[in-house]
N, C-alpha and C positions, 0 to 999 in steps of 0.2 A: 661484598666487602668494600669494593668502590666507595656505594653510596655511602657507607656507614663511616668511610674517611673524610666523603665530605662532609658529610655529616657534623663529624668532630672539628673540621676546619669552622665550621659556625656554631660553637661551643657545645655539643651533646659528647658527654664523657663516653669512651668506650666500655663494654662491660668487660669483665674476665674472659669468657670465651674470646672474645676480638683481642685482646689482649697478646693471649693466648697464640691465637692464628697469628700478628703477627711476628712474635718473638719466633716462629716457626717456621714462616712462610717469607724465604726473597722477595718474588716477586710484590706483594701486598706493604712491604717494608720500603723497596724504591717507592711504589708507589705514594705510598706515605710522604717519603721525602719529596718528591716531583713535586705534590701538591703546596708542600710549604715554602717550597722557593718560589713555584708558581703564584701563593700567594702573596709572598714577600713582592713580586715583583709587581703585579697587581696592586699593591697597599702604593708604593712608590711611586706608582708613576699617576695613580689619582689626587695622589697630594699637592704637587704646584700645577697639575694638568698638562704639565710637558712630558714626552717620550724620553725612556731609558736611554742614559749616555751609550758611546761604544761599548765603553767596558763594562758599562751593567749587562748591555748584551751580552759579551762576551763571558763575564762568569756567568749570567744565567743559564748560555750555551753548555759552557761545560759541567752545570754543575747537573741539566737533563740529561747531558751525556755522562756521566758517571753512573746518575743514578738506572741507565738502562742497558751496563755492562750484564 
């Protein structure tokens, strides 16, 4: 299911079953989220080629640790 989320982060739609898995599945559903912030952070900080402010750190910090309550 991993791959299949990266997957979708580089546009291949998920089918019904995955779907499915993750309306069902915690764990598969953080991970879901980790990856979008991970990307969001990723997209940002290629854009002027400077590293994240404090606070981008900071919410990114907390926003992995929510997602691995």
């Amino acid at each position: 299911m991993s791959r299949r989320l990266s997957e979708e982060r580089d546009g291949r739609a998920l089918g019904v079953r995955e779907r499915l898995h993750l309306w069902l599945c915690d764990v598969c559903s953080r991970l879901r989220v980790q990856l979008g912030v991970l990307g969001r952070a990723a997209g940002a900080s290629r854009g002027g080629g400077s590293a994240l402010s404090p606070e981008a750190k900071a919410r990114l910090r907390r926003a992995l640790e929510r997602g691995a309550d």
